[in-house]
C-alpha positions as CSV (number, residue, x, y, z in Angstrom):
1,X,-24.8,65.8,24.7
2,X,-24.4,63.7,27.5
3,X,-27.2,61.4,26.7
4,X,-25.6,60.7,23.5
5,X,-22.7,59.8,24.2
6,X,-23.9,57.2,26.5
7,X,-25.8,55.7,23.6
8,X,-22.7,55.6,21.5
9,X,-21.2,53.3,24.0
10,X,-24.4,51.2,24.5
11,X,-24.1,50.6,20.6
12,X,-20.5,50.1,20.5
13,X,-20.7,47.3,23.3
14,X,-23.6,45.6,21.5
15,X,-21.4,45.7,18.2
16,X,-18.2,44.5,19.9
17,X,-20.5,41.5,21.8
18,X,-22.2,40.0,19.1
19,X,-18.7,39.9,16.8
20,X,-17.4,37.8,19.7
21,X,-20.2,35.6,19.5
22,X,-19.7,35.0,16.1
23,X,-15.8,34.6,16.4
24,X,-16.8,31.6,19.1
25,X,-19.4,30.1,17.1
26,X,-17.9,30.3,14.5
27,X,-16.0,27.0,13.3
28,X,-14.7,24.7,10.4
29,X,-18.1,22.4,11.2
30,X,-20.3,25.2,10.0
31,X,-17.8,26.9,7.4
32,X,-16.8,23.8,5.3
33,X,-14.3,25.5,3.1
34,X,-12.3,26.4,6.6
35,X,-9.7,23.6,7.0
36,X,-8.0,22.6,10.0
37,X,-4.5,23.9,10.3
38,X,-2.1,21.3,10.2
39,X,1.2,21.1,12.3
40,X,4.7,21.2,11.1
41,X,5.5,17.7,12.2
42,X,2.5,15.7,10.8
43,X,3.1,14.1,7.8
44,X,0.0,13.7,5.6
45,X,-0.4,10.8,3.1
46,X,-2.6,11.1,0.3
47,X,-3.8,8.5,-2.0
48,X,-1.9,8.4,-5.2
49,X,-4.2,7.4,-8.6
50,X,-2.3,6.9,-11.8
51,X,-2.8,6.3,-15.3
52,X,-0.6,4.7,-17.2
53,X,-0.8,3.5,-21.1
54,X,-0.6,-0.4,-21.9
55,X,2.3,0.6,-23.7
56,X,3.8,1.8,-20.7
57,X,3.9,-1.8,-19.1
58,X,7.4,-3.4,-18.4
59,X,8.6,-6.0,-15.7
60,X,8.4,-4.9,-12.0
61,X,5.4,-2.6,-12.9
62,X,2.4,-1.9,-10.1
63,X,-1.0,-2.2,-11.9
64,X,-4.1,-2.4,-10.5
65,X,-7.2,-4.7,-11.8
66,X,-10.2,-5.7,-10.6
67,X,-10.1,-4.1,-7.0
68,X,-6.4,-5.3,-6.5
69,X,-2.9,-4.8,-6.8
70,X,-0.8,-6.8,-9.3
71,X,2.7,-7.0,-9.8
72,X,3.5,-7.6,-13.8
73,X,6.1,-10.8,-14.3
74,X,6.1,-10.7,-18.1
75,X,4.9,-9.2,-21.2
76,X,4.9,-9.2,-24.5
77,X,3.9,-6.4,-27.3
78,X,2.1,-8.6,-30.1
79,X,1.5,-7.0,-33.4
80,X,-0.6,-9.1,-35.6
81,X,-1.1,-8.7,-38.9
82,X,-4.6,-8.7,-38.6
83,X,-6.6,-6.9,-36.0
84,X,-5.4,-4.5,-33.0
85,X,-2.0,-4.5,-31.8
86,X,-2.0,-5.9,-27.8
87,X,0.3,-6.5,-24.9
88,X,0.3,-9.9,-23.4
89,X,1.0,-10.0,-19.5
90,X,1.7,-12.4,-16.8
91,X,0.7,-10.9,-13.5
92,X,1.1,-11.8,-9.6
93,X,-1.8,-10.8,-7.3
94,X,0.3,-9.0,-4.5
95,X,-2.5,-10.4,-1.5
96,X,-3.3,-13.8,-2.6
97,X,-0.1,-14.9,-4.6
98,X,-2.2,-16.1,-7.9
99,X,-0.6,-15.8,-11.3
100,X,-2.8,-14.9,-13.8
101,X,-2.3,-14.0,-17.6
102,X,-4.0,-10.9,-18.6
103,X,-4.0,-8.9,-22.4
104,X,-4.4,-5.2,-22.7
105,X,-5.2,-3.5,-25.9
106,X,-2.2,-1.4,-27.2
107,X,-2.5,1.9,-25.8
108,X,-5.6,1.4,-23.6
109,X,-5.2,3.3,-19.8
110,X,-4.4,0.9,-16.6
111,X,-4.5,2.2,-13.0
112,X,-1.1,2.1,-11.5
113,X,-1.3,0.4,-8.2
114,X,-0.3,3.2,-5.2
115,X,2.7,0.3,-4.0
116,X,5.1,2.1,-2.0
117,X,7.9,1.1,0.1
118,X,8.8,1.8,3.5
119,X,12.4,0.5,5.3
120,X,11.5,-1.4,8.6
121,X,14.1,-3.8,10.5
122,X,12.7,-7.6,11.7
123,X,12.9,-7.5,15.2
124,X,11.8,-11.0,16.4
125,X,8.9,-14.0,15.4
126,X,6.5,-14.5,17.3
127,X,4.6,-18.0,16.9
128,X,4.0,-18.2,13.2
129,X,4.2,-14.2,12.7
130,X,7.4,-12.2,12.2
131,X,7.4,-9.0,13.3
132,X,9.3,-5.8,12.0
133,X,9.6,-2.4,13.3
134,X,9.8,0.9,12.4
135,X,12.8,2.5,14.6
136,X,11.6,5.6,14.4
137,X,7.9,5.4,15.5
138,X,8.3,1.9,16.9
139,X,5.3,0.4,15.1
140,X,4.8,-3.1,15.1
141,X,4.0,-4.3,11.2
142,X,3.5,-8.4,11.3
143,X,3.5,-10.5,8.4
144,X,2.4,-14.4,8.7
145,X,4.7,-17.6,7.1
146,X,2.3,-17.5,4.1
147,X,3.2,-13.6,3.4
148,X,7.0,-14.8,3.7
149,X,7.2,-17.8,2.0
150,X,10.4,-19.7,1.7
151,X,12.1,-16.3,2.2
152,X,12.2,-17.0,5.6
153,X,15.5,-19.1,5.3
154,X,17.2,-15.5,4.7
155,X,15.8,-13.7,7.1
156,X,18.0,-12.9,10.1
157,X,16.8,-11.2,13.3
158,X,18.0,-6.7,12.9
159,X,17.9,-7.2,8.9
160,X,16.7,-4.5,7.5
161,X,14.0,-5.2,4.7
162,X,11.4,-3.1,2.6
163,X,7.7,-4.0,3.2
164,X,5.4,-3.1,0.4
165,X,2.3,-1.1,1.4
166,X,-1.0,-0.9,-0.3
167,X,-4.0,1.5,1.2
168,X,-2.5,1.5,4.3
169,X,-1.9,-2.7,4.3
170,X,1.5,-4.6,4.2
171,X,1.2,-6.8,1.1
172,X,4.9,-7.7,0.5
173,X,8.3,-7.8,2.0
174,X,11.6,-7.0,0.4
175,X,14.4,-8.9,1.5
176,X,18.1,-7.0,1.2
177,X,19.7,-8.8,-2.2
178,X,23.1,-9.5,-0.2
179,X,23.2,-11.4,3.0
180,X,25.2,-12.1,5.3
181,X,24.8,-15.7,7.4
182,X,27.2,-18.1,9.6
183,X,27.7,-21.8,8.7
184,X,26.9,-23.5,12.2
185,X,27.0,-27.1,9.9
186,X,29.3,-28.4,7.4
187,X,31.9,-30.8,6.9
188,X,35.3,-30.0,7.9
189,X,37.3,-28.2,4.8
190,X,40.7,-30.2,3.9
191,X,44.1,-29.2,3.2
192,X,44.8,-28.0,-0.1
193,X,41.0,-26.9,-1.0
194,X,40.7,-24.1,-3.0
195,X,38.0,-22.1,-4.3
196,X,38.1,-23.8,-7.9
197,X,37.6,-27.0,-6.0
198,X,34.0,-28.4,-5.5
199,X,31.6,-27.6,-3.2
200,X,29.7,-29.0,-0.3
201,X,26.2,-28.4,1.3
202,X,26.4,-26.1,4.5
203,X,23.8,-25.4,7.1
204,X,23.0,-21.5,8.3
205,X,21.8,-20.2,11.2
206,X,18.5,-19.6,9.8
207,X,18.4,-23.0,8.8
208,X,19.1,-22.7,4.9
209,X,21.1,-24.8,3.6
210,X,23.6,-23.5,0.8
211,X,26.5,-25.0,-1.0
212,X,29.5,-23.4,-0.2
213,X,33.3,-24.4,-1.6
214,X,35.3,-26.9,0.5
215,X,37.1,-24.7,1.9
216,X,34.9,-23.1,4.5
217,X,34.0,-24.1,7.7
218,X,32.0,-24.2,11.0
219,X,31.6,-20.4,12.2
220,X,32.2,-19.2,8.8
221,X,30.3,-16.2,8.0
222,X,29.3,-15.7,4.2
223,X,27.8,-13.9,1.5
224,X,24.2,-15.2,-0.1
225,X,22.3,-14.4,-3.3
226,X,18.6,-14.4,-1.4
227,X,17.1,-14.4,-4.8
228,X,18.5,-17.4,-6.1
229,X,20.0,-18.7,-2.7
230,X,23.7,-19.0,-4.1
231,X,26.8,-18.7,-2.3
232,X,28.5,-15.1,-3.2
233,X,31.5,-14.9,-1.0
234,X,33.1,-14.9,2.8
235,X,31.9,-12.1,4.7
């Protein structure tokens, strides 16, 4: 009786050992389908793929051809009388800039671009870079003159603007449509000058120059249209 028992517990520490050799060896390298648990705070992006129809296509929409993301300008639904129906577009390739016209058969599938937005604030230029941060993480996103283009006569240092991000690159930045800038420039506004009056050309402290009604002056801060680069209003 004795003599079994003792092998009961030899068995039972053999079985208890090798399970906790397993449990250690055991790990998502050599069991595939087990997944690392993720934590509460990470925030996982995955790649978005779309479809959409040719039909679908309108002004402001993300496709992507060839490899690359392109932004459409125009288009135009053509129905012949002869032959298949098409859609006519004029596209800008977000990387390079290029314009290109492109036709789609009606109702054929396009890959929507994965272009998402993401607010960050310009924080300073360095050289010929410009810089913008995310306030939250404080990543550094830069973007070169050729990126910006001649938006950089609206950009003001703690403006907050959207850059456009394509697998995990910036390819575009969003400039706010209202902005507000101070005349440092202009000829001295006369007696009597009204806002019916004419208008005068005004130099900003980004360096744009805008024409702005008589009546405003030196230290002047106003409203501008960074689309078309118009004078809106007085701040």
């Amino acid at each position: 009786m004795v003599a079994g028992t003792a092998t009961f517990k030899l068995n039972l520490f053999t079985y208890s050992s090798s399970m906790s050799s397993f449990t250690a060896s055991s790990s998502a390298s050599s069991f595939p389908f087990l997944l690392p648990m993720q934590t509460p705070s990470s925030k996982p992006r995955f790649l978005k793929i779309y479809a959409l129809s040719s039909n679908d296509i309108k002004v402001g929409t993300n496709v992507e051809v060839d490899g690359s993301p392109w932004r459409v300008l125009e288009f135009l639904h053509v129905k012949p009388g002869k032959g298949a129906a098409f859609v006519r577009t004029k596209l800008k390739n977000y990387i390079t800039g290029n314009t290109v016209e492109k036709t789609f058969r009606a109702g054929s599938s396009i890959d929507e671009a994965d272009v998402f937005k993401e607010t960050k604030q310009f924080t300073y230029k360095d050289g010929a870079q410009f810089v913008f941060m995310d306030l939250n993480t404080y990543e550094e996103f830069r973007l070169g003159e050729k990126e910006i283009g001649d938006r950089t006569k609206w950009l003001k240092e703690g403006m907050d603007c959207n850059l456009l991000l394509w697998n995990g690159k910036v390819i575009d930045v969003e400039l706010p449509i209202t902005v507000k800038l101070t005349v440092i420039d202009v000829d001295p506004g006369l007696k009597g000058d009204t806002a019916q009056g004419g208008t005068k050309p005004a130099t900003l402290d980004t360096g744009a120059i805008v024409n702005v009604p008589l009546f405003v002056n030196v230290g002047d801060e106003i409203l501008v249209d960074s689309r078309t680069g118009q004078y809106m209003s007085r701040a």
